[in-house]
Each structure stands twice: as structure tokens, then as C-alpha cells.
N, C-alpha and C positions, 0 to 999 in steps of 0.2 A: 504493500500500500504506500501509496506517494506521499512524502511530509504536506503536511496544511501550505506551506510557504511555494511548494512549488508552481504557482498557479501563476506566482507574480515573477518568477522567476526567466531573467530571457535566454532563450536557448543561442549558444552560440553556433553563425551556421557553418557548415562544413564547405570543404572548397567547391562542390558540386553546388551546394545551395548558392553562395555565392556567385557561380558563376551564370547561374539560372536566376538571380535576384538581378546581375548585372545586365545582363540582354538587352533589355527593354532600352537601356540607359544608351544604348549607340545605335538611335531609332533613325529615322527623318521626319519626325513630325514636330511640331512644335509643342503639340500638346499632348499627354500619356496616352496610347488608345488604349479602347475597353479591355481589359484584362481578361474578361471571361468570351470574346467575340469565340464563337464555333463552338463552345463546351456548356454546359450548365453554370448557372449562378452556384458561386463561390459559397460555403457554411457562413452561416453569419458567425459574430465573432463569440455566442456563450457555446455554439456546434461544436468551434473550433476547439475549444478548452475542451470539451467532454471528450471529443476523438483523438485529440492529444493526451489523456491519461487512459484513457479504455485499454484495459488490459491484456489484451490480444495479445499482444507480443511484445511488450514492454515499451515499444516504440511510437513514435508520433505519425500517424497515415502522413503520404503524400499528399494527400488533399488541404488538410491540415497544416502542414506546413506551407504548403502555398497560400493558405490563406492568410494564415500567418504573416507570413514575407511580405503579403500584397497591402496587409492591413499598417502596415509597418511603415512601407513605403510608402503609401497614401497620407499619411500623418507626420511624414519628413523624418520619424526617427533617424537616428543616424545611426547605421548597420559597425559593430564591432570590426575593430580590426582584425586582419589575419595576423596578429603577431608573430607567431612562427616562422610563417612565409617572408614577412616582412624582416625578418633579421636577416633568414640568411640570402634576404638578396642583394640588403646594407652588407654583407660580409664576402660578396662576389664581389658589390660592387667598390668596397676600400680595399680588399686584395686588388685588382685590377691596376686602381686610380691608385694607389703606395706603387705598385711595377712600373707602370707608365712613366708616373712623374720622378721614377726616381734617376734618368736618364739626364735631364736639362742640368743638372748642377756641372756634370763632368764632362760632360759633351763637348763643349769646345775645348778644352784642356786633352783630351781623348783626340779628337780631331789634328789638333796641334801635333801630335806624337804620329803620323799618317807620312809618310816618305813622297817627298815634291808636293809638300803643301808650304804656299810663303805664308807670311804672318797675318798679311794682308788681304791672303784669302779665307781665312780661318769664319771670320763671319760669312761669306757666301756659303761655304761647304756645310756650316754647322745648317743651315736651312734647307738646303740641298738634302740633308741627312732626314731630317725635320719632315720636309716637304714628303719623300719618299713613303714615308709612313700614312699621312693623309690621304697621296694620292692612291695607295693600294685598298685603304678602307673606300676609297670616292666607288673606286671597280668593282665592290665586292661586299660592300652592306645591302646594299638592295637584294642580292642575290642569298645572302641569310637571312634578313627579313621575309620573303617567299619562303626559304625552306624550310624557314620555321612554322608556316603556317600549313604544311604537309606532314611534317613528321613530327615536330612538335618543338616546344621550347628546349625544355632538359636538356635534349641532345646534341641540341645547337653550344649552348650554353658550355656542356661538359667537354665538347671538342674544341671551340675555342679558346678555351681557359686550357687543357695542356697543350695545342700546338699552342700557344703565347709563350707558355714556361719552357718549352723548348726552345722557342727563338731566342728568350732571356741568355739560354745557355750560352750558347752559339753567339751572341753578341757581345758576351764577356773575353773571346777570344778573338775578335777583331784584331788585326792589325793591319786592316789597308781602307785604303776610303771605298774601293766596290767593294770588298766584304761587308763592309757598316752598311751601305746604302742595300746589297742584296738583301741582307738578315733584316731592315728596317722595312723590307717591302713586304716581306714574307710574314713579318707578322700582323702588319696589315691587312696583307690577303687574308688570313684567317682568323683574325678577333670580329668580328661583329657583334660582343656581347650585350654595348652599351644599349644599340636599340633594343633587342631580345629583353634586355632588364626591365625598360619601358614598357614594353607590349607587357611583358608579365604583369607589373604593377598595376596596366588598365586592366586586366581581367581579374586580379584577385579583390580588386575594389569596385565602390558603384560611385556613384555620384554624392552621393550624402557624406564619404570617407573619403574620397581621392584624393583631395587637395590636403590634407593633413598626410597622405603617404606622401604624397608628391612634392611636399615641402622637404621633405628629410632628405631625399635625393641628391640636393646640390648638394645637401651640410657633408653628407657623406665624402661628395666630390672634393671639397674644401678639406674634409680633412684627410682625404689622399694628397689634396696638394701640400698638405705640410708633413704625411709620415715619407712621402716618396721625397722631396728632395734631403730630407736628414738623410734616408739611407745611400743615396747617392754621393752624398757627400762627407758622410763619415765612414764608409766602409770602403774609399778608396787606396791603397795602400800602393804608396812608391818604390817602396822597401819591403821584402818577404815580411810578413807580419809574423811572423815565429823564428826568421834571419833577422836581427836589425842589422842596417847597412850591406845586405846583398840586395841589389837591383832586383826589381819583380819584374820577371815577363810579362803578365800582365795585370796590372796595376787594377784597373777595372774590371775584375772577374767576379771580385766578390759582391759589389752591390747586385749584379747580374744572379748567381748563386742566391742570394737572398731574395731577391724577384721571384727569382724560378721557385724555390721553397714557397715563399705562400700563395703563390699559384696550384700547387701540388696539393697542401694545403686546402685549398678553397675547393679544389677540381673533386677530394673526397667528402671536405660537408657539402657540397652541392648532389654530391652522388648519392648522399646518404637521407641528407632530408629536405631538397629543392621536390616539392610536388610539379604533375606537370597541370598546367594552367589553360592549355589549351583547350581541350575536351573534355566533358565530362567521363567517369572513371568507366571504361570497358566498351569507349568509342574510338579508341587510341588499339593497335597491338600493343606487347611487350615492349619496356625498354630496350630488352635486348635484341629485339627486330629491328627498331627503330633506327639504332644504332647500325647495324649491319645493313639497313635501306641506305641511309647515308652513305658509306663509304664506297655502297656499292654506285651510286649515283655522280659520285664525285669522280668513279674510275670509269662510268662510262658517258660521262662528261669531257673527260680529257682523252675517251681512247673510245675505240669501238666497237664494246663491249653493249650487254641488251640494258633498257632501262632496266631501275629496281622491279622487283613485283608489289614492291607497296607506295604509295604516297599516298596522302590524306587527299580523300575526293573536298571540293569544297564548294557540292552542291548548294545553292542557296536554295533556302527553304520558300514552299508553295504556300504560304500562307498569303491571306488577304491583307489590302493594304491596311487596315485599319486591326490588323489584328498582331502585338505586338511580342506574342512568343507563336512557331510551331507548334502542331499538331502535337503530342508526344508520341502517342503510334504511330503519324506517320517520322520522326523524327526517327523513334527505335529501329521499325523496318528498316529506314533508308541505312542505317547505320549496317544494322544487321547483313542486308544485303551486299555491303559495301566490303562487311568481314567474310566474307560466305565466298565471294569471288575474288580476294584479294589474289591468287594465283593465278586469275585467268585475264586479270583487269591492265592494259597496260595503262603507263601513266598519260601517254598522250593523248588517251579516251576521256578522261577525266576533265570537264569542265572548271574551268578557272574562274576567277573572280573578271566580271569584264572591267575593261578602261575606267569608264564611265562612272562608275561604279567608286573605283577610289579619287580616280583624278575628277571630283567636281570643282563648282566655284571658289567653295570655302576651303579644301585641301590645297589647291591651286596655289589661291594668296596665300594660304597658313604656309604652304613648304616654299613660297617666292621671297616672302619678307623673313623667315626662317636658315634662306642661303645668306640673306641680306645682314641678318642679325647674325649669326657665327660669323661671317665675315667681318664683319665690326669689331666681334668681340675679342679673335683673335688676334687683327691688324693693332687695335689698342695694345693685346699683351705683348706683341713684339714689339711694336713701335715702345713704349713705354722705357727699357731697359738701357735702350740705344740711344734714346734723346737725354734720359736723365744722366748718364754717363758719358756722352760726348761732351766737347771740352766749348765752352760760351764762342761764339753768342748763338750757336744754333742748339749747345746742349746745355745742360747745368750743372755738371763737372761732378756727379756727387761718385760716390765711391762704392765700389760690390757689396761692401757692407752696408752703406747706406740704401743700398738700393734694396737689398735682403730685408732691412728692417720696416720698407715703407711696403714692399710687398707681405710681410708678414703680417701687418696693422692692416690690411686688407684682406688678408685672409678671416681675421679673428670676427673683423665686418661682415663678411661673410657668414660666417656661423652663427651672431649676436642677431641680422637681420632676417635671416631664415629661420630660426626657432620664435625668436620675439617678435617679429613685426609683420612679416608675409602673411600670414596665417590672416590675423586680421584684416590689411589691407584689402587681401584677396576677398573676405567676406564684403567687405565693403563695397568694394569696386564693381569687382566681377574678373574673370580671365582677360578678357578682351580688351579693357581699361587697363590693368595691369598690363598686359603685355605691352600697349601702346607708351606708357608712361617707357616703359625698358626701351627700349627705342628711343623718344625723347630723350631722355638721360644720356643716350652713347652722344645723341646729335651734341648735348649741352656738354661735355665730357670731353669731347671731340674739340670741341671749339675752345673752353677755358685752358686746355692743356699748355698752348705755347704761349700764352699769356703769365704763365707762374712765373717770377721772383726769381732772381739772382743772388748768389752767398752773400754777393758785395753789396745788397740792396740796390744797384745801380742796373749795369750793361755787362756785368762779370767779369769785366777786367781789371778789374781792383782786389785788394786782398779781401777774403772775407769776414761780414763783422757780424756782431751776434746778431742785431735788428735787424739784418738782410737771412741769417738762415731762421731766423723765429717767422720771420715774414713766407718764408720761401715755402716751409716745414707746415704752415696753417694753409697755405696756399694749396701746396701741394697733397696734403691733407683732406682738405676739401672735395678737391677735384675726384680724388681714390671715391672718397666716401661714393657721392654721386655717381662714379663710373663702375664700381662694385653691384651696389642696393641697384642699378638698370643692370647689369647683367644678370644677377641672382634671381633676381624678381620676374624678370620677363624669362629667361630660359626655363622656370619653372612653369610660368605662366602659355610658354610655348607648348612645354610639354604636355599637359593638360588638355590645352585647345587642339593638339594635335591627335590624343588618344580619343575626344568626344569629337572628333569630328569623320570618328570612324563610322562608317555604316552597321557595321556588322563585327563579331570578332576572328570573322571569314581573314577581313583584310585588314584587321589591325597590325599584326605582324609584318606585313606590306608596304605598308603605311609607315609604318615606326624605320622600317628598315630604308625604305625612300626618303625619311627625315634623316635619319641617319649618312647615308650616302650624300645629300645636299651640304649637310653639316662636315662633310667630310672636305667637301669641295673647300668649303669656304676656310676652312684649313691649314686648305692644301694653298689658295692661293694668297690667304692672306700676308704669311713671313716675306712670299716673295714680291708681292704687290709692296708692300710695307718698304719693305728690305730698298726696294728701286726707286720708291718716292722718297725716301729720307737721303738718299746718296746722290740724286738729282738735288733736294733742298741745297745741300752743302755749299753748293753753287749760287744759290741767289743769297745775296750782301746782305738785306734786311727782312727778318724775319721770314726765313726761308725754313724755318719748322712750321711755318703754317703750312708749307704746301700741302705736306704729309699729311695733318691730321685734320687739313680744310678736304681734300677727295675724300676722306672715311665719314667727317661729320656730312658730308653731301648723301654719301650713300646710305648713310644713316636714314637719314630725312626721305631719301625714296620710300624704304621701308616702313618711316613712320606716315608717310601719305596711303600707301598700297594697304596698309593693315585696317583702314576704315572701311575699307570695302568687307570686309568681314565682320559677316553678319549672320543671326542665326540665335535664338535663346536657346537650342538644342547644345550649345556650346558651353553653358553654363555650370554649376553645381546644381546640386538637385535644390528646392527651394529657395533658388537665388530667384529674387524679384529683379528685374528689369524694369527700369524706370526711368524714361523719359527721353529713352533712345530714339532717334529721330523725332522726338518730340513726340512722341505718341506709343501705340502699339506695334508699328511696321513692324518690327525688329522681332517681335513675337509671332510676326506671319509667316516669317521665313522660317524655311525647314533648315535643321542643322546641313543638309547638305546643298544647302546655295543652289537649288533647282527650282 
């Protein structure tokens, strides 16, 4: 017999309910459709309670829990977190961003040590290096965004987290500049986790939670930026660290070695308790099919071998427009059928997601002003290193320490403004306001950058005196703030409006990995874009740092024009009011997918 208290008590749902609570949530209508369209009216809610404790089988009916769910979501509760889930994808995703980042510290110094490289070219190559990495993810997210939406997340996930740890390997023993640039391509080609992480995060959330999962995301990335460049930078060793004063072959092995470790690391709790997110439980084969579809896919991809026998069909369901989940028999059948013939089925029978479908209005602008915005965002972090460390009047002379410690007071920004202030704003605003302000922010960031202060309080050709670097330091200061809290806010804000402006969670993983791939671009080109307008600056006499950061705040501003075409209350949080968007209702007539 159940305690007296369990009545009041809320069930936490499981990742299946969850992802059948979420559905609805990546609709195209503006407004919920009938929940019961094709089936009988739902228990009312004292039903609910009776056939939730009835003794049958200990368990709550299906019917019941649906009604549950629906009653839940009609009243804006907000659905619990998947905690579980949610760690260990914080724990994929700071293994990754600590390996990643722990490269930038020694890279040019590593670069320097490279045979016919002059001193003078040590900045092109280190981006050249840089670059190489981008542009193999630019070729090749899209393409594990798709195959994750066939075989499924996990597998994606678990094979690119060890080839990375292998590449780590293999990069620690570099010693020529095409070995660095091949090893940087290679793991390029094969990380696409970062989107996969995202696609995860929309399906284990709905609407009423996401934006509290999807806030932790960046902090996560922020605080990769600060464990990866430590290890980069204290675990380079000149000298055998167990020899002192015998030369090390290679000097940079270890941060690599320690890379590759929590990669390894990560690749077995991901093996162990990453669920897959994709499908509900026993619409999927075995992991270990899944796994063997993949590799088999990948070799007859590059060679001329038969497709796999499996890939996930990604029939869209025959439902009416107005009716916002599938059939569930016909749902089981199709499934069923789907496993019954997976040996006779090849993959080119199988129906895709069409064009149309992902590439509408609002994915369109969302992934246009999204190349626009990582392009920004990058061009600032490179621009930023090279203006503050070149020597007046096109830089401000400051020192690698100095530069270390204003980058770290923007990291901590980072952290302080995504736990404390996002959360709310975002309530406030909404995504689409937020995301725009992020964009504003680069244009005004953009623009106040060459305007900061001199040591000397003058033109920087004078010694420096304390009122010129208190000036310089509040200045500069300033500008961080502003250029951090726009990038934090709006890439979170990106991501969001990127996951709900999925149709279906057919093409989310498509989707994410097409944001992905764009985001890769912008990259890829921004070190070199950056790199080529600051070495043309050099050249013009007065104030020839604006050139640089006058083209990014321009491009900036394309993006913050393009982003108002983006419209759609489907794009929202769940009980986010929209108010007074075009002055009225408009905005609530559009369907999240700009059709």
C-alpha cells in the first residue's frame, strides 16, 4: 500500500518520458495543438491519480502518465532536470574544452622549434596551424550531425572522443610544421562532438528547462578555457623532467599525454552512463550494432565496399497537421517494421529529412547571422592578443602577463555572468532579444577597442605613468566586460534558438551539426581575416587599429540587422509571453519555422 504523501509527490520522468514530453516542443505552430487530436479525451486529473496507484502492477498506466505530462505542461510546470545526463555531458564537454585549449599556450613556442621557420613567420604559421583544425571540422560537422541522427548520439560521441585522444598523442610528437598541420587536420576531421553535445541537450530537455541546461554550457566552456591553458602551460618540460639539464626530445609531449588521459577518461564514463537521446529505448538496435554500422559506413565511404545494413530510417510521421505527437501504433509498427527488415533494407531506400524541411526562413537567418556571430567572436579573440601586445601607437605594449591576467578577469566574467545574470535576462527578454543585444555588444566592443588609453596616458610614446595605466586598465576593462557578457549571452542565446527552431528531432542533429560546420567556418576564417587586416593596419600613420576592428564591428552590424528578420514565438521558452513584438500579435502568427 502507497504512503498517504504519495499523491503529492512528483514522479521524476525517465528519459523516454522526457523525450515524448519534448516532441511537441519542436512543432511549427504557434500555438500547442490538441493533445488528444485522433485518440480519446485524456483521464481527467482525480482518473489520473486512481490509475496511477491501482495496483496492477505496481506501476503508473501509460495513459496516466501522459496525462500527467500533459497536465503538467498545460500549467507551465517546469519539468525536473535530467541530472544524470546532464553531468556527464558537463564532463564530455570540460574533458574536450581542458584538451582543446590546452594547445594555445605553447603553440607558438612549439612552432618556433619547427626547422626553416624565421621568427617573423612564427605568427602566420601558428594560425596556419590554428586554421587547419577549423577548417577540417568546417568539412566534416555536418557530416556527424547527419550520422548522428541515423545511428544515434553515443556512438558518434564515443568515437570522436578516442580518435581526438589519439590525435592528442601523435601531436605531442610533432616535430615539423606538416606533421603539426596533418595531426591538426585529423582531429578535426573527427571531433564533431561539440554539436552532438547540443543536439543531446535539446532532447533531454523541453522548453520549460532548457534554458537553465543551456546556460551551464558556456560556464562549462569557460572553465575548459582556464583548466586547458594551465595544462598547456605547466606541463611543458625543456629538460627530461626526471633528467634535470638533459634536453627533452620532446618538450611538449606531456600536456598532449595528459589530453589524451582525460579523453580516455571521458570516452569510458560516457560508455558507461551517457544514455542515448535519440530514440526512445528498443527503437534504436544494440550499441554494439551501432557501432559496427558506423565503421562499416565510414569504410565504404572511402572505398567500395556495400553500405551498412542499418541506418536509422527517418520516416516523418503521418500525422495531421494539427495533431502534435504520432499515432503510437502507428509509431511502434513503423518502428517495428523498420527492425524486422533491417537486413534487407539498404540505406539509400530510406527516406531523408527533405531540404525544406531544415533549411527554412528562420534556420536560414538563425545559421547566416550565427556564421556572422562566431566570426566576430573569434576575429575579436585573435585580434585582441596582437593589438594589446604590439608596441604604440597601433598597439598598447602590454606584456604576456599582462595580457594573461586581462584574459583571465574575462574568463571569471564569464562564469559570474552565466550562473548570475543570463538566466534572468533571458527570462526577461526572451532568446531572440538576447541574442540580438550579443551582436550589439561585438558591434559596440568592436568599435570602443582602438579607442583605449595609453600607459603614458598620452600617444604611448612617453614612459608610463600610473594615471595612464589606471586609465588604460578601467578602459580596457570595460571594453572585456561588454565584449565577454555579448558573446556569452548570445552564443547561449544562439544555441537555444537554434535547437527550437528544429522541426522535428528527425533533424535536430542536422541542424546542430550544420550550426556546427558554419561555426567552424567562421573559425577557420577568422585568425586569418584578423591576422591580414591588422598587418595591413600597420601601414596607415593614424589610427590604423581601427581598420581591423572597424571591418569586424561592420560585420557585426550585418548580423545585428539580419537577426530581426527572425521571427516566430515557437522560438521561445515555454511560457515566455511575447509582448509587443511588432507592436502587436504578428510575431505570435508566425510559425517557429518562418513558413
Amino acid at each position: 500500500m502507497a504512503p498517504p504523501n504519495d499523491e503529492t509527490r512528483p514522479l521524476k520522468p525517465s528519459l523516454r518520458q522526457r523525450q515524448s514530453s519534448t516532441t511537441p516542443h519542436y512543432q511549427t505552430f504557434p500555438t500547442a495543438p490538441p493533445r488528444n487530436a485522433g485518440r480519446p479525451p485524456p483521464p481527467t486529473k482525480k482518473d489520473s491519480k486512481s490509475q496511477l496507484h491501482r495496483p496492477s502492477n505496481g506501476t503508473p498506466s501509460r495513459s496516466s502518465s501522459t496525462s500527467s505530462r500533459s497536465s503538467s505542461t498545460s500549467s507551465h510546470d517546469e519539468t525536473p532536470l535530467p541530472k544524470g545526463q546532464l553531468a556527464i555531458l558537463a564532463v564530455i564537454a570540460l574533458a574536450e574544452q581542458t584538451a582543446l585549449n590546452s594547445i594555445s599556450p605553447y603553440l607558438p613556442s612549439m612552432a618556433s622549434t619547427f626547422p626553416d621557420i624565421k621568427e617573423s613567420e612564427i605568427g602566420l604559421y601558428v594560425g596556419l596551424i590554428a586554421s587547419a583544425f577549423a577548417l577540417a571540422q568546417f568539412a566534416t560537422n555536418f557530416l556527424w550531425g547527419w550520422l548522428s541522427d541515423r545511428i544515434g548520439r553515443k556512438p558518434i560521441v564515443l568515437t570522436g572522443t578516442i580518435l581526438t585522444a589519439a590525435c592528442f598523442m601523435a601531436f605531442g610528437f610533432c616535430r615539423t610544421l606538416w606533421q603539426a598541420i596533418l595531426v591538426q587536420l585529423m582531429m578535426g576531421l573527427v571531433n564533431g562532438n561539440q554539436g552532438v553535445i547540443s543536439t543531446c541537450l535539446g532532447e533531454i530537455t523541453d522548453r520549460s528547462n532548457q534554458s537553465r541546461a543551456f546556460t551551464y554550457l558556456p560556464v562549462i566552456y569557460g572553465l575548459g578555457g582556464i583548466t586547458g591553458p594551465l595544462v598547456g602551460g605547466l606541463l611543458v618540460f625543456q629538460d627530461k623532467p626526471f633528467q634535470p639539464g638533459v634536453p627533452n626530445p620532446y618538450p611538449y609531449l606531456w600536456p598532449n599525454v595528459f589530453a589524451a588521459l582525460v579523453l580516455v577518461i571521458d570516452f569510458v564514463l560516457t560508455a558507461i552512463f551517457l544514455e542515448e537521446s535519440l530514440g526512445p529505448e528498443g527503437e534504436l538496435p544494440p550499441l554494439k550494432k551501432r557501432m559496427k554500422s558506423l565503421f562499416s559506413w565510414i569504410w565504404q565511404f572511402s572505398g567500395d565496399s556495400q553500405r551498412p545494413t542499418y541506418t536509422r530510417p527517418t520516416t516523418p510521421s503521418k500525422s495531421r497537421p494539427g495533431e502534435s505527437n504520432p499515432l503510437l501504433s502507428s509509431a511502434s509498427s513503423t518502428a517495428s517494421e523498420a527492425d524486422s527488415d533491417v537486413s534487407s533494407t539498404n540505406s539509400t531506400d530510406l527516406p531523408h529529412p527533405e531540404t525544406h524541411t531544415v533549411l527554412n526562413r528562420n534556420t536560414l537567418l538563425l545559421l547566416s547571422t550565427y556564421l556572422l556571430f562566431q566570426l566576430s567572436n573569434i576575429a575579436y579573440n585573435s585580434l585582441y592578443p596582437i593589438f594589446s601586445g604590439s608596441s604604440p601607437p597601433i598597439g598598447r605594449s602590454l606584456s604576456p602577463e599582462e595580457i594573461g591576467t586581462s584574459l583571465a578577469f574575462a574568463g571569471a566574467i564569464t562564469i559570474v555572468f552565466q550562473v548570475g545574470v543570463f538566466g534572468y535576462m533571458r527570462d526577461r527578454l526572451g532568446n531572440k532579444t538576447t541574442y540580438r543585444l550579443g551582436l550589439a555588444g561585438f558591434v559596440v566592443s568592436f568599435g570602443l577597442m582602438p579607442w583605449v588609453g595609453y600607459k603614458d596616458g598620452k600617444d604611448g610614446s612617453g614612459s608610463p605613468t600610473t594615471k595612464g595605466k589606471i586609465f588604460l586598465w578601467a578602459e580596457l576593462g570595460g571594453v572585456l566586460i561588454i565584449k565577454t557578457v555579448a558573446s556569452v549571452g548570445g552564443l547561449t542565446s544562439a544555441l537555444l534558438l537554434i535547437t527550437n527552431s528544429a522541426p522535428s528531432h528527425a533533424v535536430l542533429g542536422t541542424l546542430n551539426g550544420l550550426a556546427q560546420t558554419l561555426s567552424a567556418a567562421g573559425r577557420a576564417l577568422g585568425p586569418l581575416m584578423s591576422g591580414a587586416l591588422f598587418s595591413a593596419a600597420t601601414r596607415v600613420k593614424t589610427k590604423g587599429e581601427a581598420l581591423a576592428f572597424g571591418v569586424f564591428a561592420g560585420i557585426a552590424f550585418v548580423g545585428l540587422g539580419m537577426s530581426f528578420g527572425i521571427r516566430g514565438k515557437g522560438l521561445e521558452a515555454e511560457g515566455w509571453s511575447e509582448q509587443g513584438e511588432n507592436g502587436s500579435q504578428d510575431g505570435d502568427e508566425e510559425s517557429a519555422d518562418g513558413r
